[in-house]
ROVO-213875 format. One line per field, with one value per residue (C-alpha): residue number from 0; x, y negated, z. Coordinates in steps of 0.1 Angstrom, whole numbers, plus 5000, padded with zeros to 4 digits. Layout:
! residues N
num NUM; ...
x X; ...
y Y; ...
z Z; ...
This chain:
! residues 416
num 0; 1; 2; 3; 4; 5; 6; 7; 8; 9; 10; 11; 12; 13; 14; 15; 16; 17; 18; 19; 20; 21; 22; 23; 24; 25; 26; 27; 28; 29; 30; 31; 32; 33; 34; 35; 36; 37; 38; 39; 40; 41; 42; 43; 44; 45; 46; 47; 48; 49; 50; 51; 52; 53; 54; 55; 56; 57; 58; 59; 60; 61; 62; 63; 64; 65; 66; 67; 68; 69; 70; 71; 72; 73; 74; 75; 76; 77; 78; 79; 80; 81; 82; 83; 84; 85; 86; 87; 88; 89; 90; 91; 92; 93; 94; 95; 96; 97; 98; 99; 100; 101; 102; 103; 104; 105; 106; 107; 108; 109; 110; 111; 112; 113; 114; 115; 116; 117; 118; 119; 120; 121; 122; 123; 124; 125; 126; 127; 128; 129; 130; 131; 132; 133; 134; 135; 136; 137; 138; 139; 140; 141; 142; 143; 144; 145; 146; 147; 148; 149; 150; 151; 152; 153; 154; 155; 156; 157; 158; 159; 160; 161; 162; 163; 164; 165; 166; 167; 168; 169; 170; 171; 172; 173; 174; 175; 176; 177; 178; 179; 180; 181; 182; 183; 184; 185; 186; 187; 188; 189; 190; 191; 192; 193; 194; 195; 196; 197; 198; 199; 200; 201; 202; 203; 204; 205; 206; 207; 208; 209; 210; 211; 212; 213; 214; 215; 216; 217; 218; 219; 220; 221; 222; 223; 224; 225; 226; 227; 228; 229; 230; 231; 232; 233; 234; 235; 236; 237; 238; 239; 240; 241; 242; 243; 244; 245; 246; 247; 248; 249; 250; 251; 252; 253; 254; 255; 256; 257; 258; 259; 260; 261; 262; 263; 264; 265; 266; 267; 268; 269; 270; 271; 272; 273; 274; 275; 276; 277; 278; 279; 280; 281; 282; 283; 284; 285; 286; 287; 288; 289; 290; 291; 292; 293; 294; 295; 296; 297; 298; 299; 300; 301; 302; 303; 304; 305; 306; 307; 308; 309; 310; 311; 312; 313; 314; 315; 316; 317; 318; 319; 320; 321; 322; 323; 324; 325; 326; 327; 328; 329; 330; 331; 332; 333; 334; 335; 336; 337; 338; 339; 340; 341; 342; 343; 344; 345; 346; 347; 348; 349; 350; 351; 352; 353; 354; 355; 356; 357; 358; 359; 360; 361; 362; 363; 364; 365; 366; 367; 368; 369; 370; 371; 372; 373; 374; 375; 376; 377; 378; 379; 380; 381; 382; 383; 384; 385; 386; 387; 388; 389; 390; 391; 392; 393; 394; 395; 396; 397; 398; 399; 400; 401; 402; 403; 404; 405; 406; 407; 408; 409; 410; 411; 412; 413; 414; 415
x 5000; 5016; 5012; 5001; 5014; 5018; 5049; 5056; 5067; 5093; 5063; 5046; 5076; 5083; 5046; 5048; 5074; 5063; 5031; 5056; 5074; 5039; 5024; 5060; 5059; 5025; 5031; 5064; 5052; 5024; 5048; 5067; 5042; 5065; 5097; 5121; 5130; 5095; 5097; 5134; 5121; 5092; 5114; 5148; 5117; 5109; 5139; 5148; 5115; 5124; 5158; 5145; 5124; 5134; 5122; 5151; 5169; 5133; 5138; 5167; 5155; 5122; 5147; 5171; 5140; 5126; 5162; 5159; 5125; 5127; 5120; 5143; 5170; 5165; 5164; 5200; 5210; 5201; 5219; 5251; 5250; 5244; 5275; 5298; 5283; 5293; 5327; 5334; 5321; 5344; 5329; 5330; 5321; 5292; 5276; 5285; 5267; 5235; 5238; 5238; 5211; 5189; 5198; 5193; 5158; 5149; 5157; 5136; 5110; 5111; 5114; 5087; 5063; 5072; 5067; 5031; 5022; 5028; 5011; 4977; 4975; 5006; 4988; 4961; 4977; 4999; 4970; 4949; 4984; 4983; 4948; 4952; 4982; 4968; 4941; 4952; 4984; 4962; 4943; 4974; 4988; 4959; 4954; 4989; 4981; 4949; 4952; 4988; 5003; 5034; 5051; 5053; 5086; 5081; 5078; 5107; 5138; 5169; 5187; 5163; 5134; 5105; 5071; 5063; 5090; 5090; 5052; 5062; 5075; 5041; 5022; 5033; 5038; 4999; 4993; 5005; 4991; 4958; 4956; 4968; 4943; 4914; 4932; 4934; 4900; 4889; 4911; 4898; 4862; 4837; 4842; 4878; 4860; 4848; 4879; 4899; 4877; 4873; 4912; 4914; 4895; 4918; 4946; 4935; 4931; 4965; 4980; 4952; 4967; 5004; 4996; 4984; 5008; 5032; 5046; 5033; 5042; 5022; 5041; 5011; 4989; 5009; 5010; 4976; 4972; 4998; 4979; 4950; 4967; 4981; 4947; 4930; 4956; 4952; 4916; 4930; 4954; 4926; 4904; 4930; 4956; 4984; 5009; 4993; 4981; 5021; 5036; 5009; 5018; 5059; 5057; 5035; 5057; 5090; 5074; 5062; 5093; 5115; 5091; 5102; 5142; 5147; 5131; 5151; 5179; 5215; 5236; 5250; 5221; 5221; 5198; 5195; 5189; 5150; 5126; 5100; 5086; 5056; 5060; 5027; 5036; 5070; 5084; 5118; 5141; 5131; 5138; 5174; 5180; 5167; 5188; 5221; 5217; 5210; 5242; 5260; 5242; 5255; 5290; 5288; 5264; 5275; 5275; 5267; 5290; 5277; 5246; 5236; 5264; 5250; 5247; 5285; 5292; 5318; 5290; 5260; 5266; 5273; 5247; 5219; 5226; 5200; 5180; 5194; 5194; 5227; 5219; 5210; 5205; 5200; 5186; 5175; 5139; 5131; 5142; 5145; 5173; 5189; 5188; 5202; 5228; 5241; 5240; 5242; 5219; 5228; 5215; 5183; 5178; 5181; 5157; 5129; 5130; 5129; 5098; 5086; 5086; 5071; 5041; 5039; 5032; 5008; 4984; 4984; 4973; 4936; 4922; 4914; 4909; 4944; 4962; 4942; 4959; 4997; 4996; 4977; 5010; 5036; 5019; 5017; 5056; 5066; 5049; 5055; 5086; 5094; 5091; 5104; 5122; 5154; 5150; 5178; 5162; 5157; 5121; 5111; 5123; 5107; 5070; 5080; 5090; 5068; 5040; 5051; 5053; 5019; 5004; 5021; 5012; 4977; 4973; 4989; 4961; 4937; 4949; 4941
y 5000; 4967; 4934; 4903; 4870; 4832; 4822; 4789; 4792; 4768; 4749; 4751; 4733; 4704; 4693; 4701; 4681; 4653; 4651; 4650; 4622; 4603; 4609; 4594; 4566; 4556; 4562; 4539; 4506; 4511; 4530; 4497; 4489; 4512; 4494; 4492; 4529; 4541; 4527; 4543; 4580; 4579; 4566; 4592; 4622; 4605; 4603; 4640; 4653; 4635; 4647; 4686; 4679; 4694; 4660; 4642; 4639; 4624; 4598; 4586; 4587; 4565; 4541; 4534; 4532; 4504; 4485; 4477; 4459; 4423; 4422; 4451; 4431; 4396; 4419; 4436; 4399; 4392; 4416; 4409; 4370; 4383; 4412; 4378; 4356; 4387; 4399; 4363; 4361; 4355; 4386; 4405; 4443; 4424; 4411; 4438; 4460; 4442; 4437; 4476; 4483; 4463; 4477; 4510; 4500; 4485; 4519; 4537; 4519; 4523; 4558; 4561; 4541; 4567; 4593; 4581; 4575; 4609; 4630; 4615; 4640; 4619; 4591; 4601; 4611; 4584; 4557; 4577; 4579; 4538; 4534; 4561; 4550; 4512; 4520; 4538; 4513; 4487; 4499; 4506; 4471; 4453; 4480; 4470; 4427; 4431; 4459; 4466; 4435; 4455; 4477; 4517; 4528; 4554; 4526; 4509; 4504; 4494; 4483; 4459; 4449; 4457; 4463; 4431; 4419; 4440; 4435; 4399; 4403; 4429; 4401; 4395; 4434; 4432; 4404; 4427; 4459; 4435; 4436; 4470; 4488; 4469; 4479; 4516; 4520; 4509; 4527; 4561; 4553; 4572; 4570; 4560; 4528; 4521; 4527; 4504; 4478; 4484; 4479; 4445; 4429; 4456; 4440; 4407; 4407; 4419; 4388; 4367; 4385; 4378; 4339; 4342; 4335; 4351; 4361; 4333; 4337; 4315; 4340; 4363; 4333; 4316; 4346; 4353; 4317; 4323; 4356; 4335; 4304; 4327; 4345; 4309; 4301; 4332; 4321; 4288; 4300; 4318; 4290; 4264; 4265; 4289; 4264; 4242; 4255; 4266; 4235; 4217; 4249; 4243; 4204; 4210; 4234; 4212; 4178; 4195; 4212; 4178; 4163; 4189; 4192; 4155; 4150; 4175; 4162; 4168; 4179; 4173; 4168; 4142; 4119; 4096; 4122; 4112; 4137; 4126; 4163; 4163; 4188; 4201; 4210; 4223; 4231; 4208; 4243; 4250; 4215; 4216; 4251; 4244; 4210; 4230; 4257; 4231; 4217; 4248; 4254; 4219; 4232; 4266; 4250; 4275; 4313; 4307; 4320; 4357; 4376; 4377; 4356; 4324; 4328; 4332; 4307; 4276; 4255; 4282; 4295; 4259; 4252; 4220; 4194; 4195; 4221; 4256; 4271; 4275; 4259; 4293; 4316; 4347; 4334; 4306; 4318; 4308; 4330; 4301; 4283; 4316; 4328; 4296; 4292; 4325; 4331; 4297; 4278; 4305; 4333; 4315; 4304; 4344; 4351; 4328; 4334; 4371; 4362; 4346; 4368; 4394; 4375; 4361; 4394; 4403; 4374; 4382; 4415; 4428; 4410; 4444; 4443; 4460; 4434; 4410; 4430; 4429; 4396; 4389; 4409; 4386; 4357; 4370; 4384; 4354; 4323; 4346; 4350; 4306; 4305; 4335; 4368; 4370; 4383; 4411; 4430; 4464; 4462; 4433; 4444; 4478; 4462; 4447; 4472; 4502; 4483; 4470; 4508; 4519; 4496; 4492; 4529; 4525; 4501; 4524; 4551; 4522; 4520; 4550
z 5000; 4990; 5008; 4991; 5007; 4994; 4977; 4967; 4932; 4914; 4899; 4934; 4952; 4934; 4934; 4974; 4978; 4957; 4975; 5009; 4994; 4988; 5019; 5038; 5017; 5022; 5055; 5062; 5058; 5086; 5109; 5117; 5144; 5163; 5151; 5122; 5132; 5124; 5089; 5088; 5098; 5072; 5043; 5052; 5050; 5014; 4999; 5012; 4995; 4963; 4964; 4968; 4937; 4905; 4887; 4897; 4862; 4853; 4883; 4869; 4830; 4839; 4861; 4833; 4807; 4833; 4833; 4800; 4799; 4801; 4841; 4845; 4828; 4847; 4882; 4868; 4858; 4897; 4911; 4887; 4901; 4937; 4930; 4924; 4955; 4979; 4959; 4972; 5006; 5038; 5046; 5016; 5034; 5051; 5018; 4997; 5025; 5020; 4985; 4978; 5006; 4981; 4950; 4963; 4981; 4942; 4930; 4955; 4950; 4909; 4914; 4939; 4915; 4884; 4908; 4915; 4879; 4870; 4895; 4903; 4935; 4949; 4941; 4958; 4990; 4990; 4990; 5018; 5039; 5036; 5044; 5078; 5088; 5086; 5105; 5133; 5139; 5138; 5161; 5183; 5178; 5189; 5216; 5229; 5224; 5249; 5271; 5277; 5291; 5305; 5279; 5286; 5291; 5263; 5240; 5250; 5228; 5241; 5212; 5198; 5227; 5242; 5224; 5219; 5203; 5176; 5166; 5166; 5129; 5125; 5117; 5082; 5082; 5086; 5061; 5031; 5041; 5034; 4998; 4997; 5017; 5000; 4969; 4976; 4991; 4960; 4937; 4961; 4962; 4982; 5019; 5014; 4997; 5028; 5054; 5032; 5040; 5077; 5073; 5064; 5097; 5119; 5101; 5103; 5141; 5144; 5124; 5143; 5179; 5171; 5165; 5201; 5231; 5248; 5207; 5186; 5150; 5123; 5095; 5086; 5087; 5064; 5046; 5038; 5026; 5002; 4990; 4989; 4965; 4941; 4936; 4930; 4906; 4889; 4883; 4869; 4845; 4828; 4828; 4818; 4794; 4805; 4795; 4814; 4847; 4847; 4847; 4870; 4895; 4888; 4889; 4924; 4941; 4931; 4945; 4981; 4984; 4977; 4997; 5024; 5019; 5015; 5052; 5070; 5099; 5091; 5113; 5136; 5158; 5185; 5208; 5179; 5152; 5141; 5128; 5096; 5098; 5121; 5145; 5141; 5103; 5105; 5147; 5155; 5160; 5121; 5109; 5124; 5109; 5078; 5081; 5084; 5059; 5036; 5042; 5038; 5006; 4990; 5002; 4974; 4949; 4924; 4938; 4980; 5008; 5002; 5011; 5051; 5066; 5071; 5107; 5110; 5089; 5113; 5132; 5129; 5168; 5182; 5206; 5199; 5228; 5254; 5231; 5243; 5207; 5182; 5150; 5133; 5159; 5136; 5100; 5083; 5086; 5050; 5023; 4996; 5018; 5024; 4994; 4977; 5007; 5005; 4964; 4955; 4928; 4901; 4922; 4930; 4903; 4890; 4912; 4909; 4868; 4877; 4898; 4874; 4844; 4871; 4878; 4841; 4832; 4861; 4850; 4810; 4822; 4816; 4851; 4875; 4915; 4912; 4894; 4922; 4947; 4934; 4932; 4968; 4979; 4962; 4977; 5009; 5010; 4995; 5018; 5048; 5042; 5041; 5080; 5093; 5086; 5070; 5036; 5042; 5067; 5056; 5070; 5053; 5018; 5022; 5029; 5001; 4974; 4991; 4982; 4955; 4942; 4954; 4934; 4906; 4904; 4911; 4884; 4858; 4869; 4859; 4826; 4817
């Protein structure tokens, strides 16, 4: 008598794996609730399933297909002017750290979104994991804001604070899982439909909680009304001329942020040292850092002093008289002064035309909810990101490109 058991085939295994490497994914961006470590675990698990699958030479086929589009060549072109700024930073291990930490994150994520495209059970998984793992963190996060004024010691971590310090940057986490849950839900249907829009007041209470004392944080405020601006002028560049709603939006964006740079203080900062920048608008700690990364930014107009060293950069650690606080104390908390301070005005400027053609080709797109969604994100990442969190952190560029991924996928799967 022979025994029949279950056997995973070679067929069988890859598509197990794959659908592994979807559910992680979809998982990692929620799992930062519990810190940057949570995000960490989910994403090592997904690159291990991906590696284990037998599709890997098609990983690495679809990314070199996607480098020569024109986005994929303007992001290459980025990442070439960005190679130079931290080949020439004062600490050239420390940039070039960063700057390969990114690359490898855009990779991921270009993988991830071919991986989702081609298997619509991945897909599938993927956006359920996104909306359960939204859900229930939510829950936990706001559970945590109200009910748990002293943090467990289970939930402790040494190396980087206690529990509420590390929902503090959850807040703009939450803003950007926002449009993807609705997106998802709808993109599911049925029941799911449903869950992804019980998401978005879950999520919205935890970006509402973290504004709230003792962790104030205005980011995911900020945040949403950036997701909000870029969907109205979305509307507007289909109603209007697109060569015209794009300049009024360039001429717009160039006049508030001159209106902005040529108000900050310059250092060095004394009793007499006036602010034009209500308070209310802009808080005096960001005026003086913003104040001094400027400076450092006029001092490398071409290339910057390298990726993620502005903070160590001669005058960042001095303290502010009678203001307890060094002059950057971690970051510039705005990624466009960072990004310009540390890469220089040919590295932005790589950027912001990479954006660009990005969202260009978002908006000529047949309009869908999805399309609504990816571009909700990019507001939301991008306005967040102009008062707080440095755009190196691992965290931050994962929400990011995770998403980023999902989506993109999802709106593939509408295509067809």
């Amino acid at each position: 008598m022979t025994h029949s058991s279950f056997t995973p085939t070679e067929s069988t295994l890859p598509r197990l794996f794959n659908e592994m490497a979807a559910v992680c994914a979809g998982l990692a961006v929620p799992f930062i609730a519990f810190g940057p470590g949570g995000m960490g675990v989910a994403i090592a698990m997904c690159i291990l399933a991906m590696a284990l699958s037998s599709d890997r030479s098609l990983f690495f086929s679809y990314t070199w297909h996607q480098a020569f589009t024109i986005v994929g060549m303007a992001v290459l072109f980025v990442f070439a002017c960005w190679l130079v700024s931290a080949l020439g930073s004062f600490e050239t291990g420390r940039s070039l750290e960063k700057w390969g930490r990114t690359l490898f994150f855009v990779f991921l994520a270009v993988m991830l979104w071919r991986l989702l495209s081609e298997s619509p059970r991945a897909l599938e998984l993927c956006l359920r994991a996104v909306i359960f793992g939204s859900l229930a963190c939510g829950i936990f996060v706001l559970l945590c804001q109200f009910f748990m004024p002293e943090t467990p010691d289970f939930l402790k971590y040494s190396s980087i604070g206690n529990l509420f310090t590390i929902q503090k940057g959850y807040g703009s986490v939450a803003a950007c899982l926002i449009p993807a849950t609705l997106v998802a839900g709808f993109v599911l249907g049925g029941r799911w439909r449903w869950l992804g829009v019980i998401c978005a007041p879950v999520l919205f209470g935890v970006v509402y909680s973290i504004w709230q004392p003792p962790i104030p944080s205005r980011a995911g405020l900020l945040g949403l009304s950036g997701g909000i601006l870029i969907l109205c002028f979305w509307v507007l560049i289909r109603t209007l001329p697109h060569h015209l709603a794009w300049m009024a939006t360039i001429v717009i964006t160039v006049l508030l942020s001159w209106t902005i740079i040529s108000r900050l203080p310059a250092p060095p900062i004394t009793d007499e040292t006036s602010f034009e920048i209500p308070f209310s608008l802009i808080d005096q700690h960001r005026q003086i850092i913003w104040g001094f990364t400027l400076e450092k930014a006029k001092a490398a107009p071409w290339f910057g002093h390298g990726p993620d060293v502005v903070n160590r950069l001669p005058g960042a650690d001095v303290w502010i008289p009678n203001f307890r606080q060094e002059y950057i104390p971690a970051h510039p908390h705005n990624w466009a002064l960072e990004i310009l301070a540390e890469t220089g005005g040919i590295g932005f400027s790589a950027l912001v035309v990479a954006l660009f053609l990005f969202l260009r080709e978002l908006v000529r797109a047949t309009p869908n909810i999805v399309i609504a969604g990816i571009l909700a994100l990019n507001g939301v990442f991008w306005a967040a990101g102009l008062v707080n969190v440095s755009f190196w952190s691992a965290w931050w560029q994962g929400t990011y490109l995770l998403l980023s991924a999902l989506l993109m996928a999802a709106m593939e799967k509408e295509k067809t």
